[in-house]
N, CA, C and O of each residue as an XYZ file, in Angstrom:
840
protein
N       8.423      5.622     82.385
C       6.977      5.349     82.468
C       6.725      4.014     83.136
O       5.762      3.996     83.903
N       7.501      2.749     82.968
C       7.625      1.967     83.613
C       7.600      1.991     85.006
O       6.725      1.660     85.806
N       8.815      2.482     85.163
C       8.689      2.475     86.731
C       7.904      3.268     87.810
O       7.868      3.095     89.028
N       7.070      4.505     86.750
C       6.130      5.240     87.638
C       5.003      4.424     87.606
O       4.381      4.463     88.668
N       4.428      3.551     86.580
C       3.815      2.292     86.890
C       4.221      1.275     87.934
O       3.368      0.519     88.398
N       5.356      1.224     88.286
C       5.701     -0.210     88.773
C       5.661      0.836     90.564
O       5.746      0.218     91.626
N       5.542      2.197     90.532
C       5.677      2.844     92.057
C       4.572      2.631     92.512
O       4.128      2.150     93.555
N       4.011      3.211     91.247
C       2.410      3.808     91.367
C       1.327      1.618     92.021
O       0.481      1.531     92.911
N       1.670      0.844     91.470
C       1.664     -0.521     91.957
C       1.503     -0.704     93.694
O       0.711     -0.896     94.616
N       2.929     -0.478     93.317
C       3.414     -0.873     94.845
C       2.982     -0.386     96.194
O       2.914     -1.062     97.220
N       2.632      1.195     96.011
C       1.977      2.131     96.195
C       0.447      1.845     96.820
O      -0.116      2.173     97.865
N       0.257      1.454     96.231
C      -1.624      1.403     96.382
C      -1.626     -0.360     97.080
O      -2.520     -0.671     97.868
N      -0.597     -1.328     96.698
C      -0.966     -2.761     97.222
C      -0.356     -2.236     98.715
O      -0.938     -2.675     99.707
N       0.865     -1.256     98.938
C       0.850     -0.772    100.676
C      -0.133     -0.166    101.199
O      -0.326      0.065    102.393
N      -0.714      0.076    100.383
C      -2.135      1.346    101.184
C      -3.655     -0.279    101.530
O      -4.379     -0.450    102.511
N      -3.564     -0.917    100.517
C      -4.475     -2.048    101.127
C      -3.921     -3.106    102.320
O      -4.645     -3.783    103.049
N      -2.854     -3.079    102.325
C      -2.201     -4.067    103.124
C      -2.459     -3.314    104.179
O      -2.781     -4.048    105.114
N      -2.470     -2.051    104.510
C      -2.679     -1.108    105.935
C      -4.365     -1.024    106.531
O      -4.739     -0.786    107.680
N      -5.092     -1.276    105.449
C      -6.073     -1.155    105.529
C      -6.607     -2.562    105.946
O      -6.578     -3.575    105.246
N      -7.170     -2.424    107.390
C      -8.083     -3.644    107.870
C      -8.591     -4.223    107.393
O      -9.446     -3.530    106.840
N      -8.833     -6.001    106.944
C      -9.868     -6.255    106.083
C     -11.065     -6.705    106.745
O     -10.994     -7.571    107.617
N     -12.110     -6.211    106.415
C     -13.191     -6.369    106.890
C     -14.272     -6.477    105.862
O     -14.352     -5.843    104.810
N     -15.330     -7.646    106.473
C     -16.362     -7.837    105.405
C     -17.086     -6.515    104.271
O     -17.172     -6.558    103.043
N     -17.580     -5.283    105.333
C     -18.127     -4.491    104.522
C     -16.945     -3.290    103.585
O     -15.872     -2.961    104.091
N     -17.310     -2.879    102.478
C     -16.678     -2.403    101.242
C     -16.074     -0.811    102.043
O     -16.741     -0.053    102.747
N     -14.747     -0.688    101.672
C     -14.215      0.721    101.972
C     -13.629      1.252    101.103
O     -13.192      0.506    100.226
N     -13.322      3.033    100.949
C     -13.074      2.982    100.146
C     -11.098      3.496    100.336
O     -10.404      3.854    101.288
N     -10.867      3.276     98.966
C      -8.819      4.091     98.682
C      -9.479      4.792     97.657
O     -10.337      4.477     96.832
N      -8.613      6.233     98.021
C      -8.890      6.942     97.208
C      -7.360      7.137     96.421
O      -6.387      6.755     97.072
N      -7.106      7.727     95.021
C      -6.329      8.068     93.817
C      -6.394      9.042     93.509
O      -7.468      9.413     93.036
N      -5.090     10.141     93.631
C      -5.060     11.288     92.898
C      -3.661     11.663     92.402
O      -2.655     11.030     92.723
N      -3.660     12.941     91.445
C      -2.274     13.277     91.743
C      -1.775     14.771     92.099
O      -2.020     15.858     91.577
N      -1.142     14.467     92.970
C      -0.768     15.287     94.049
C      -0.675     17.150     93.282
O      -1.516     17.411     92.422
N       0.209     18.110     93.625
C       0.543     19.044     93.464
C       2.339     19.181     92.654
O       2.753     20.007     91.840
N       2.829     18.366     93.107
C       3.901     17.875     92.492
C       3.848     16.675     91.490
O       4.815     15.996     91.144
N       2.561     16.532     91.088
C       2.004     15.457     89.967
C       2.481     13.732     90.294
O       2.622     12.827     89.472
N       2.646     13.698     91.718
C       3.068     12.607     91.658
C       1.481     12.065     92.254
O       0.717     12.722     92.961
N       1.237     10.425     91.632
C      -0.178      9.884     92.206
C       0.176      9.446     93.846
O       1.294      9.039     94.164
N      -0.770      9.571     94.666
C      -0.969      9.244     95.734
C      -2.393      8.218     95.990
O      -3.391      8.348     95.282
N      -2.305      7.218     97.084
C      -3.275      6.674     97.302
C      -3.499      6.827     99.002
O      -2.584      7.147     99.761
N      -4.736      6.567     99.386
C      -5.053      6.994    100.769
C      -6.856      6.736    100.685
O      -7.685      7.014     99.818
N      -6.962      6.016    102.154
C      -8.138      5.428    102.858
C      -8.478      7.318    102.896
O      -9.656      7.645    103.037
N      -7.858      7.967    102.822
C      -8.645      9.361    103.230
C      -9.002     10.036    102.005
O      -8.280      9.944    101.013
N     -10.399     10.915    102.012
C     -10.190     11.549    100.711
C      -8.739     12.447    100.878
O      -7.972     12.657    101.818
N      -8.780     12.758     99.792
C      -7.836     13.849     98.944
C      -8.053     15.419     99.335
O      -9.104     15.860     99.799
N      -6.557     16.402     98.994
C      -6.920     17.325     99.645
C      -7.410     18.283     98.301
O      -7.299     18.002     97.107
N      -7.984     19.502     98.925
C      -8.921     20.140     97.527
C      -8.762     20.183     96.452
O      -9.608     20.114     95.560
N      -7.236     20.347     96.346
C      -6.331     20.427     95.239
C      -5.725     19.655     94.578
O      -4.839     19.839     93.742
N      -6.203     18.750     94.949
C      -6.238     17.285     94.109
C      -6.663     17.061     92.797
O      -7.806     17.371     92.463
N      -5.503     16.326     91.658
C      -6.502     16.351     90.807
C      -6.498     14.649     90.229
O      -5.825     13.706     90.646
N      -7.715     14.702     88.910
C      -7.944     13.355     88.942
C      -8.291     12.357     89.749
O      -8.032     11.160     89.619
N      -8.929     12.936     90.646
C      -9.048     11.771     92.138
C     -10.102     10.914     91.691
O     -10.955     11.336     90.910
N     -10.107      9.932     92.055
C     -10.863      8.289     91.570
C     -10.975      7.795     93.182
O     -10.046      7.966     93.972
N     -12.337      7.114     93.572
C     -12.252      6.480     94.374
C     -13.173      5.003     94.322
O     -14.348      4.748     94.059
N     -12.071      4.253     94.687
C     -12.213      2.473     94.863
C     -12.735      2.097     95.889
O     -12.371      2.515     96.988
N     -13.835      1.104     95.700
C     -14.347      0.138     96.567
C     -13.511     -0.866     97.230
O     -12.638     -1.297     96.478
N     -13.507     -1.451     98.593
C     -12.456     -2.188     98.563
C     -13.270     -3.589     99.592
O     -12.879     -3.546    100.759
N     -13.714     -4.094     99.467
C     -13.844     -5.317    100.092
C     -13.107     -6.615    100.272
O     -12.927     -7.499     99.433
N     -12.640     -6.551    101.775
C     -11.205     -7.995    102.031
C     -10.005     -7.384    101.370
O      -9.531     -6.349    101.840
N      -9.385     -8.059    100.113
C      -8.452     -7.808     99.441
C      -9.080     -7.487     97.718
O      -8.228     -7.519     96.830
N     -10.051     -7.290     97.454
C     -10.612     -7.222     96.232
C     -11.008     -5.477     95.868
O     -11.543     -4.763     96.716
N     -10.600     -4.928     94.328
C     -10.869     -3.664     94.259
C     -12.067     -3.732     93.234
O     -11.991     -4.559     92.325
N     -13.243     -2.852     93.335
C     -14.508     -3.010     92.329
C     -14.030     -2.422     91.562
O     -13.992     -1.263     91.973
N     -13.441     -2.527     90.264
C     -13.175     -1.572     89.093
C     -14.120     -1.221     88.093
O     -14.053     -1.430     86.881
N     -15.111     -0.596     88.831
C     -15.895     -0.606     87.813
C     -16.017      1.139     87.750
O     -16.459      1.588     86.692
N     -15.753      1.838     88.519
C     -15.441      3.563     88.622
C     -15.233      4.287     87.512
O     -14.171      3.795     87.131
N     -15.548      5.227     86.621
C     -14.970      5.924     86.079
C     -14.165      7.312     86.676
O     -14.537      8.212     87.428
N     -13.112      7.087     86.097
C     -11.992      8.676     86.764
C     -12.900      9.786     86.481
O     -13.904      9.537     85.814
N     -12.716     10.814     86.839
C     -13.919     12.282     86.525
C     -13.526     13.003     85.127
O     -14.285     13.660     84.416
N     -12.096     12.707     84.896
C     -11.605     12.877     83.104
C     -12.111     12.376     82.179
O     -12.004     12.936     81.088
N     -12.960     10.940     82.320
C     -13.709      9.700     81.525
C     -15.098     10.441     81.813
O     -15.584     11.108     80.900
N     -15.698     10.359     82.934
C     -16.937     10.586     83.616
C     -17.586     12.054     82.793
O     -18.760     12.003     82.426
N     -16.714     13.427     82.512
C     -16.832     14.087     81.974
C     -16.825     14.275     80.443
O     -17.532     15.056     79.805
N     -15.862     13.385     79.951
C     -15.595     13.358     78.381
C     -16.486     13.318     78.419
O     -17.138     14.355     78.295
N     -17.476     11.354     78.734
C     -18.567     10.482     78.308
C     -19.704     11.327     78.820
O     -20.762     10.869     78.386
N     -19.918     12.571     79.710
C     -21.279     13.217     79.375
C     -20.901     14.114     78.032
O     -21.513     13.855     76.996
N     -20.295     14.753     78.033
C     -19.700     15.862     76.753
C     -20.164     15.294     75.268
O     -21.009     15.699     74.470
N     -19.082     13.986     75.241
C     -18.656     13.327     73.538
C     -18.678     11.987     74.330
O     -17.807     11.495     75.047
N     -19.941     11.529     73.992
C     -20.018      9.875     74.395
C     -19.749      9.126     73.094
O     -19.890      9.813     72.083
N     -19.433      8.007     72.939
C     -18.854      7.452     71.868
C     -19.477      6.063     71.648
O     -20.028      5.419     72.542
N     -19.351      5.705     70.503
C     -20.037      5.144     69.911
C     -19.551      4.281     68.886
O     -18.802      4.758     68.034
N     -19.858      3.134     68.852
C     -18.819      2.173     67.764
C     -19.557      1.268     66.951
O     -20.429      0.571     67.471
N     -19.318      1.201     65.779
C     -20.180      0.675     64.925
C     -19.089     -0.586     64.518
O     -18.111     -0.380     63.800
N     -19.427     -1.935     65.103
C     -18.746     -2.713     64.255
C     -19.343     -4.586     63.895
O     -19.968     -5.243     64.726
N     -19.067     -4.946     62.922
C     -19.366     -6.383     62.790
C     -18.569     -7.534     62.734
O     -17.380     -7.215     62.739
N     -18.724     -8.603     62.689
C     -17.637     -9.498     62.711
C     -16.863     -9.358     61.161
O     -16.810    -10.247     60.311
N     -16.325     -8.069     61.073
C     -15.558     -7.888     59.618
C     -13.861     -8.270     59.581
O     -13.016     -7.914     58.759
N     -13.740     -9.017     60.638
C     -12.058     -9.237     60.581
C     -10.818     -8.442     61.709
O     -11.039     -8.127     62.878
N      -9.870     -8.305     61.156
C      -8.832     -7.608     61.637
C      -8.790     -6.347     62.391
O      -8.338     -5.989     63.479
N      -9.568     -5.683     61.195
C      -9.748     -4.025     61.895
C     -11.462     -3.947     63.071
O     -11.398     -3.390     64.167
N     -12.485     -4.434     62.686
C     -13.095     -4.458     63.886
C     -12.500     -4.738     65.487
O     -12.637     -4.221     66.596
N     -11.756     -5.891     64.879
C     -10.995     -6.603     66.610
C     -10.113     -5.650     66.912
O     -10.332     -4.948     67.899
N      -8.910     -5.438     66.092
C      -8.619     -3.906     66.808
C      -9.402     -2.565     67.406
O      -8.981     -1.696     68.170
N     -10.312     -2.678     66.959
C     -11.414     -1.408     66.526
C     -11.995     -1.357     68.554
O     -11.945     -0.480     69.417
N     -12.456     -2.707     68.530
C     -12.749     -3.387     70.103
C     -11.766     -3.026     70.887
O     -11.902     -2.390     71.932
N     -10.850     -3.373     70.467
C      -9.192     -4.354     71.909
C      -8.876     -2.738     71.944
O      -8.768     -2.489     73.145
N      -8.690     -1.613     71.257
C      -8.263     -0.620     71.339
C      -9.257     -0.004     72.447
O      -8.833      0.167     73.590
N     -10.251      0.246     72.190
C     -11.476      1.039     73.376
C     -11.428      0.085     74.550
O     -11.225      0.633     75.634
N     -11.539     -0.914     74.556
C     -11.539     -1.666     75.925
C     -10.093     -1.319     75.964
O     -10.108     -0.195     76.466
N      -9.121     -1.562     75.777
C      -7.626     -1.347     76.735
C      -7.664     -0.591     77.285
O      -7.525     -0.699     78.503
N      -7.934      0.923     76.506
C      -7.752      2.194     76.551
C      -8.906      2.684     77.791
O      -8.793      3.789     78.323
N     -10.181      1.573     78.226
C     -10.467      1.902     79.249
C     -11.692      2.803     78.852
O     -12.178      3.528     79.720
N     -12.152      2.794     77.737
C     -13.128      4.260     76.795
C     -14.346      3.155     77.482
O     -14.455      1.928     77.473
N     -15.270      4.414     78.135
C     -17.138      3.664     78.104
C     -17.268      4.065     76.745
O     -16.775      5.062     76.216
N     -18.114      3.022     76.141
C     -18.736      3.119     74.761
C     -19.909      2.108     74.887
O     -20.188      1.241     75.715
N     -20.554      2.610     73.609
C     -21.344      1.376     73.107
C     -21.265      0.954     71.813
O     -20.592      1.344     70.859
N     -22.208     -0.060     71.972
C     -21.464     -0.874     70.540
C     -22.875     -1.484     69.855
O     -23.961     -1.849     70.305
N     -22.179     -1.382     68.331
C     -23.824     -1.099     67.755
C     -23.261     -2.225     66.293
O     -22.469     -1.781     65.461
N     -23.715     -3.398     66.216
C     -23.269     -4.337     65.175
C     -24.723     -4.159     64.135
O     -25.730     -4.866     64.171
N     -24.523     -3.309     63.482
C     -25.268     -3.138     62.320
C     -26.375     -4.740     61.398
O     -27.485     -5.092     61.000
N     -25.228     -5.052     61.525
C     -25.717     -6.827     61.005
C     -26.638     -7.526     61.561
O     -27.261     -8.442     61.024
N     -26.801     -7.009     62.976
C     -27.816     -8.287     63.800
C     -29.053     -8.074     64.287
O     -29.688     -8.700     65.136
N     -29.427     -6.751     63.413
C     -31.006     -6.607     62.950
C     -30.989     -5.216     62.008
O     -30.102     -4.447     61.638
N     -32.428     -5.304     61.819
C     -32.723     -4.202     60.622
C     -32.882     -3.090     60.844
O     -32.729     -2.162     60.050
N     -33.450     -2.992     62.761
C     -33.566     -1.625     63.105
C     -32.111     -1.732     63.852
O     -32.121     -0.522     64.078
N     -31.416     -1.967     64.173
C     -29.821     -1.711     64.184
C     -28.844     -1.043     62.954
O     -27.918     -0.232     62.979
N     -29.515     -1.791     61.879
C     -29.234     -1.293     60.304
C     -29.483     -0.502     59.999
O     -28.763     -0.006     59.131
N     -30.976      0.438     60.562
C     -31.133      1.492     60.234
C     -30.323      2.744     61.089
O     -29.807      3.811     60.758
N     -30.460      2.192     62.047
C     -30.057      3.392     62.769
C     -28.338      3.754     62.230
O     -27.801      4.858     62.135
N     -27.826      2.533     61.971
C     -26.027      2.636     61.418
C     -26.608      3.506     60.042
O     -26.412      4.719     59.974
N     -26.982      3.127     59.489
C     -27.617      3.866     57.917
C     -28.048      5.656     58.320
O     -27.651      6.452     57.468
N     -28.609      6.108     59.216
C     -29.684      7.247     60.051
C     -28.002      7.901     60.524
O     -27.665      8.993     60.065
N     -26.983      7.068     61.519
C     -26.093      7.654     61.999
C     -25.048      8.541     60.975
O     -24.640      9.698     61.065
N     -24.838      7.620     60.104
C     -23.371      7.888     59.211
C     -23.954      8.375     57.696
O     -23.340      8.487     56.634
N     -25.038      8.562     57.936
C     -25.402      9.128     56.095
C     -25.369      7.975     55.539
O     -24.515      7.970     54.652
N     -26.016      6.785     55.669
C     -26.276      6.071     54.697
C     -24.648      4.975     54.403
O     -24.516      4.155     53.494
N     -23.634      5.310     55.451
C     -22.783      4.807     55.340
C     -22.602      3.140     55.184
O     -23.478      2.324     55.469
N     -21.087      2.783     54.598
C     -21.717      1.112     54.132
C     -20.310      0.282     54.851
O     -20.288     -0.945     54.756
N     -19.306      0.906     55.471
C     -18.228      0.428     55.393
C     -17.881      0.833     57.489
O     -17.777      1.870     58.144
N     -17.821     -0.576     57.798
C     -17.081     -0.602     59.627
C     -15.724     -1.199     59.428
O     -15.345     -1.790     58.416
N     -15.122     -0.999     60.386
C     -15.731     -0.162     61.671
C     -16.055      1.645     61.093
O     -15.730      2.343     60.132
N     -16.961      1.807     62.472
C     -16.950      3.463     62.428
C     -16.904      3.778     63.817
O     -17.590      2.983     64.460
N     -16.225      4.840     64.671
C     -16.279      5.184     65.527
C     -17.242      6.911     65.628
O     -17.466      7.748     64.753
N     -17.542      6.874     66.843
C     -18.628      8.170     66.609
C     -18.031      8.381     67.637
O     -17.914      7.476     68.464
N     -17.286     10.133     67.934
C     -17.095     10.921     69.595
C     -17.671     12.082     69.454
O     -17.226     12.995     68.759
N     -18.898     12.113     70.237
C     -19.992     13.031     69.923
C     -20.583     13.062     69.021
O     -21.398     12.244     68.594
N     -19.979     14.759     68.295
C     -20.199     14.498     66.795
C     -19.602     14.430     65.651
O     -20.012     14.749     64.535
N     -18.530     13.964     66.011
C     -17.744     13.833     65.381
C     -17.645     12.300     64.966
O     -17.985     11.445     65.785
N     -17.236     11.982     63.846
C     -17.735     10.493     62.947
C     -16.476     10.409     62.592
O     -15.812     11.445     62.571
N     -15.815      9.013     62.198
C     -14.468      8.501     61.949
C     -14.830      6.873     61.263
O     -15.198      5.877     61.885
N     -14.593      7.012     59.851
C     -14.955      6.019     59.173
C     -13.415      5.056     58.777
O     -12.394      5.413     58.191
N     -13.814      3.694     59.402
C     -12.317      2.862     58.994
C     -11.275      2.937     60.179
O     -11.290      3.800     61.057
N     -10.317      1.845     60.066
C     -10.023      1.598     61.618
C      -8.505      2.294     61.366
O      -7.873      1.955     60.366
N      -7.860      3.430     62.452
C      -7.103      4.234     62.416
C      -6.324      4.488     63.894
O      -6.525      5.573     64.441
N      -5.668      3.758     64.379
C      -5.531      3.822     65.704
C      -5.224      5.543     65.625
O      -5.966      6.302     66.249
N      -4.092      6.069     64.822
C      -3.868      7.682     65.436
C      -4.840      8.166     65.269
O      -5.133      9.009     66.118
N      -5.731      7.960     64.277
C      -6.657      8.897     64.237
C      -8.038      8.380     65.311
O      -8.903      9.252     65.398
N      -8.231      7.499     65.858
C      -8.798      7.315     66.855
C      -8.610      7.908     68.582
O      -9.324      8.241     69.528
N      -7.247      7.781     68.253
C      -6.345      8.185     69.587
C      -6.570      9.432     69.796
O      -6.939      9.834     70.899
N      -6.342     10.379     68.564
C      -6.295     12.127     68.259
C      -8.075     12.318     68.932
O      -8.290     12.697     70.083
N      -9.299     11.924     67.822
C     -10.291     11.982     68.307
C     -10.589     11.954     69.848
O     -10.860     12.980     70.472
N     -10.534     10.967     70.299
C     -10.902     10.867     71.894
C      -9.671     11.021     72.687
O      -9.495     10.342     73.699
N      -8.982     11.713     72.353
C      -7.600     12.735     72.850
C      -8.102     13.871     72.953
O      -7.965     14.338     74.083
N      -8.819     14.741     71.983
C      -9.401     16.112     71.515
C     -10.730     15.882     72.677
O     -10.912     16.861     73.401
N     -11.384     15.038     72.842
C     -12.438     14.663     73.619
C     -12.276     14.786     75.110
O     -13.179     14.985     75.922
N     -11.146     14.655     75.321
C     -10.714     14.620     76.764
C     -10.908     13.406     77.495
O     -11.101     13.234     78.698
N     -10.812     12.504     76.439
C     -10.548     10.774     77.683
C      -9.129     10.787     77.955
O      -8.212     11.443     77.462
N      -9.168      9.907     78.857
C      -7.727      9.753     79.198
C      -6.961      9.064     78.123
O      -7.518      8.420     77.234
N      -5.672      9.212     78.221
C      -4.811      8.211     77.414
C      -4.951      6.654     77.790
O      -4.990      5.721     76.988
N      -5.024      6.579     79.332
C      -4.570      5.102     79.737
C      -5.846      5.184     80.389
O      -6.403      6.281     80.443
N      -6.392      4.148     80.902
C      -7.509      3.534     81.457
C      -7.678      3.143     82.863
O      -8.595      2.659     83.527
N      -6.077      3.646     83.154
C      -6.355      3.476     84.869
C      -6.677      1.726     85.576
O      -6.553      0.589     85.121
N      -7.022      2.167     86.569
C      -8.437      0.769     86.984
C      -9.328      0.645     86.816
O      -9.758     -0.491     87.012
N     -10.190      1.603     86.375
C     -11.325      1.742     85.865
C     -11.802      0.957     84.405
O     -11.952      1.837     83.557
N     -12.046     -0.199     83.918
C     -11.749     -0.706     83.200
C     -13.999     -1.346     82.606
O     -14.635     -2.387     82.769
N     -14.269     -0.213     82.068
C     -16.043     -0.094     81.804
C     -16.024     -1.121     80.905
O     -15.241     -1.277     79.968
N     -17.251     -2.052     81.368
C     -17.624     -2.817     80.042
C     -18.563     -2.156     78.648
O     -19.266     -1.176     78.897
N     -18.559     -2.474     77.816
C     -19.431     -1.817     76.308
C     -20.406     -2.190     77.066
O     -20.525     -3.071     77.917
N     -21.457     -0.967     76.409
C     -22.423     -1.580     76.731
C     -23.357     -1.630     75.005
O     -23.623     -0.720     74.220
N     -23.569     -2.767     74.969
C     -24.728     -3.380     73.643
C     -25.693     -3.058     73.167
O     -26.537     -3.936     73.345
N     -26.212     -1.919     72.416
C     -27.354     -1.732     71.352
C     -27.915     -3.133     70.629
O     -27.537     -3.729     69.620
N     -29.014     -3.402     71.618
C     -29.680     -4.818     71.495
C     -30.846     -4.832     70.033
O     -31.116     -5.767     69.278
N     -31.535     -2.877     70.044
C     -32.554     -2.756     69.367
C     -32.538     -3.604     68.150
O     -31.615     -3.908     67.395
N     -34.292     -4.027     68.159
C     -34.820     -5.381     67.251
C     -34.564     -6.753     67.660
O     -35.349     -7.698     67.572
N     -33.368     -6.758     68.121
C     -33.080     -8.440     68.407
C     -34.030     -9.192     68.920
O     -33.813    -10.373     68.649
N     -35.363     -8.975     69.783
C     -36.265     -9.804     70.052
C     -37.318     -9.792     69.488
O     -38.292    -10.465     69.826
N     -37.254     -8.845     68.334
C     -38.555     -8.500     67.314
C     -37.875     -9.620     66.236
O     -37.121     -9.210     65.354
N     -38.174    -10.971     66.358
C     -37.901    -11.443     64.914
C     -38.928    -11.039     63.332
O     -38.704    -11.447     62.193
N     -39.906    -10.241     63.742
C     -40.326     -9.823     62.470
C     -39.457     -8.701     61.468
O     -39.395     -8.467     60.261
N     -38.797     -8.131     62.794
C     -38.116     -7.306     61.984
C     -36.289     -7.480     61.911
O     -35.467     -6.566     61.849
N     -36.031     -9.004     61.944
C     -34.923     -9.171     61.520
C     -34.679     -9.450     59.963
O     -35.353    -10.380     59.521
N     -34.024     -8.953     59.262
C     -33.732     -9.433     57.920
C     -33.105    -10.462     57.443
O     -31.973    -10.692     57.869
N     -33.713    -11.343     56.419
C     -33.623    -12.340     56.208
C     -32.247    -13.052     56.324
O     -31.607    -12.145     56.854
N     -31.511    -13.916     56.200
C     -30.527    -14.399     56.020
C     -29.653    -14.710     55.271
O     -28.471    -15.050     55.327
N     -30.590    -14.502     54.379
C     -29.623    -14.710     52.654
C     -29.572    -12.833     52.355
O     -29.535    -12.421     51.196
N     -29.577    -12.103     53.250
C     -29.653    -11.259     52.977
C     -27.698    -10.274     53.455
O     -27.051     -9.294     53.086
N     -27.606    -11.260     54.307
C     -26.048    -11.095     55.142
C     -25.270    -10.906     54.304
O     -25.417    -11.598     53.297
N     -24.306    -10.079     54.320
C     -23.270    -10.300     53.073
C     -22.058    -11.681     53.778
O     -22.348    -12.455     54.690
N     -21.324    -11.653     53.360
C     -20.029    -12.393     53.836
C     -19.092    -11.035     54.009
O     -19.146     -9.932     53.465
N     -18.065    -11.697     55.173
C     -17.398    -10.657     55.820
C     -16.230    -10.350     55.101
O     -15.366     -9.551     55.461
N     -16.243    -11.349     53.556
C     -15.028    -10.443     52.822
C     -15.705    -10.885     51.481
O     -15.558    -12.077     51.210
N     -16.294    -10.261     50.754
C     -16.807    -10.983     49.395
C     -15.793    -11.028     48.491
O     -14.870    -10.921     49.298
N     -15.333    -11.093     47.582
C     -14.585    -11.284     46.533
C     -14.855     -9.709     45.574
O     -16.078     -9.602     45.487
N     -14.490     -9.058     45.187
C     -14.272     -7.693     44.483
C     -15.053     -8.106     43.531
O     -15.907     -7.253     43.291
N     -15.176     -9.370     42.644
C     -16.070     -9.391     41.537
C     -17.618     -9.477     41.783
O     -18.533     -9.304     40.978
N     -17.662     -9.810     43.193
C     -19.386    -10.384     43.191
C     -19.504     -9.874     44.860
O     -19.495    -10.507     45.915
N     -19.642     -8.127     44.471
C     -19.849     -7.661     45.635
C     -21.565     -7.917     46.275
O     -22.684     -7.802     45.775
N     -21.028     -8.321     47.645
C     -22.765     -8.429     48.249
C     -24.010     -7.706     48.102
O     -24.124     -6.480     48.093
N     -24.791     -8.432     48.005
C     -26.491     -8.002     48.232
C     -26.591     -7.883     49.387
O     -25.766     -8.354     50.169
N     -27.801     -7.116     49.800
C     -28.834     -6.742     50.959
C     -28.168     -5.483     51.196
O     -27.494     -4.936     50.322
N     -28.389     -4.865     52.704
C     -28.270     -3.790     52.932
C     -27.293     -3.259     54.107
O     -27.248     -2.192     54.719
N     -26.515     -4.468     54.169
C     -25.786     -4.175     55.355
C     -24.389     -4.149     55.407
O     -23.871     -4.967     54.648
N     -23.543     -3.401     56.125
C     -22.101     -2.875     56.349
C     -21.263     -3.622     55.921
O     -21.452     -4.747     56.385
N     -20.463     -3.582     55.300
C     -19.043     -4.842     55.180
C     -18.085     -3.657     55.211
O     -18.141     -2.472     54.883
N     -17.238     -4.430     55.713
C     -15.677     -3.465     56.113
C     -15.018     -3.605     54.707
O     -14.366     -2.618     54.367
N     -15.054     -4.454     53.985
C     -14.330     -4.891     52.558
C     -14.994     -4.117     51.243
O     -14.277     -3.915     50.263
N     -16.345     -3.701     51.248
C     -16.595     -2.755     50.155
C     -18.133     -2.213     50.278
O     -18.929     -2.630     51.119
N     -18.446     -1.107     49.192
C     -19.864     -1.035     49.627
C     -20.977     -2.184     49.685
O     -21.004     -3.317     49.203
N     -21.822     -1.505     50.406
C     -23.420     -2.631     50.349
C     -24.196     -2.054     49.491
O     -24.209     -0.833     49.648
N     -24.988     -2.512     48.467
C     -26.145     -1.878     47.755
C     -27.660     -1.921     48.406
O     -28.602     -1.397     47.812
């Protein structure tokens, strides 16, 4: 696997080096062949191509901002959805896993308003505990790399992320309505102590919210 990475590299930096650089954006195209090996080429691809991705290329710079048509399709199908707060260990995995992996998502921090709170509350049944991942409709409570992997495996994202590398995009709702942010003493702490579980109404990864 290494070294079909380290071909697949070498591969595509010969296909830009051939390619003239010139101010306006061109594109290399990515597929893999009939004998499954990936190919790159200033030309499209032939019909029977599959997975084909095509890159912007301006000078020596590639726009990675593309989704492959395996991603492009999951994310109309089972778009996904991530519920998380600054709860520690398993949120940051919860993150570093979907961004590596190259997954478009969005991201929905329950904590940093009330109509954000509701809608995490509206999504998961009233649920109290992040991370949560959502693929389609399918719901996944608590941070599980296999069982994350299996989910948007069954979904049809890719395993690896390619170049295509999507930023989250942020469920902002309420944040500029300060009337309807909830108070502050209302926050739990991101690990309370088992004896003096938090007040208010919002998610902690460490136990329920009342």
């Amino acid at each position: 696997m290494k070294r079909f990475f380290l071909l697949s590299s070498l591969s595509i930096f010969a296909v830009l080096a051939a390619i003239p650089a010139v101010s306006d954006a061109q594109s290399v195209y990515r597929w893999v062949d009939a004998n499954g090996r990936v190919q790159y080429s200033d030309q499209p691809p032939p019909s029977d191509a599959k997975n084909v991705q095509q890159k912007n290329v301006g000078g020596n710079s590639i726009q990675n901002n593309e989704l492959s048509i395996a991603a492009a399709d999951a994310q109309k199908k089972n778009p996904v959805t991530i519920y998380v707060s600054e709860c520690g260990e398993a949120c940051d995995a919860a993150r570093n896993y979907l961004n590596k992996r190259g997954i478009p998502h969005t991201v929905i921090d329950p904590s940093r308003s009330l109509e954000l709170n509701n809608k995490f509350k509206a999504d998961t049944g009233g649920g109290t505990i992040v991370p949560v991942l959502k693929v389609g409709e399918k719901r996944l409570t608590g941070w599980s790399e296999s069982g994350w992997a299996s989910a948007l495996d069954s979904a049809g994202y890719p395993k690896t992320g390619g170049f295509a590398k999507p930023k989250p995009v942020e469920d902002r709702s309420g944040l500029l309505d300060a009337s309807k942010a909830p108070p502050k003493s209302a926050t739990p702490p991101a690990q309370p102590p088992k004896s003096a579980p938090p007040s208010g109404n919002k998610p902690s990864s460490s136990g329920p919210v009342e």
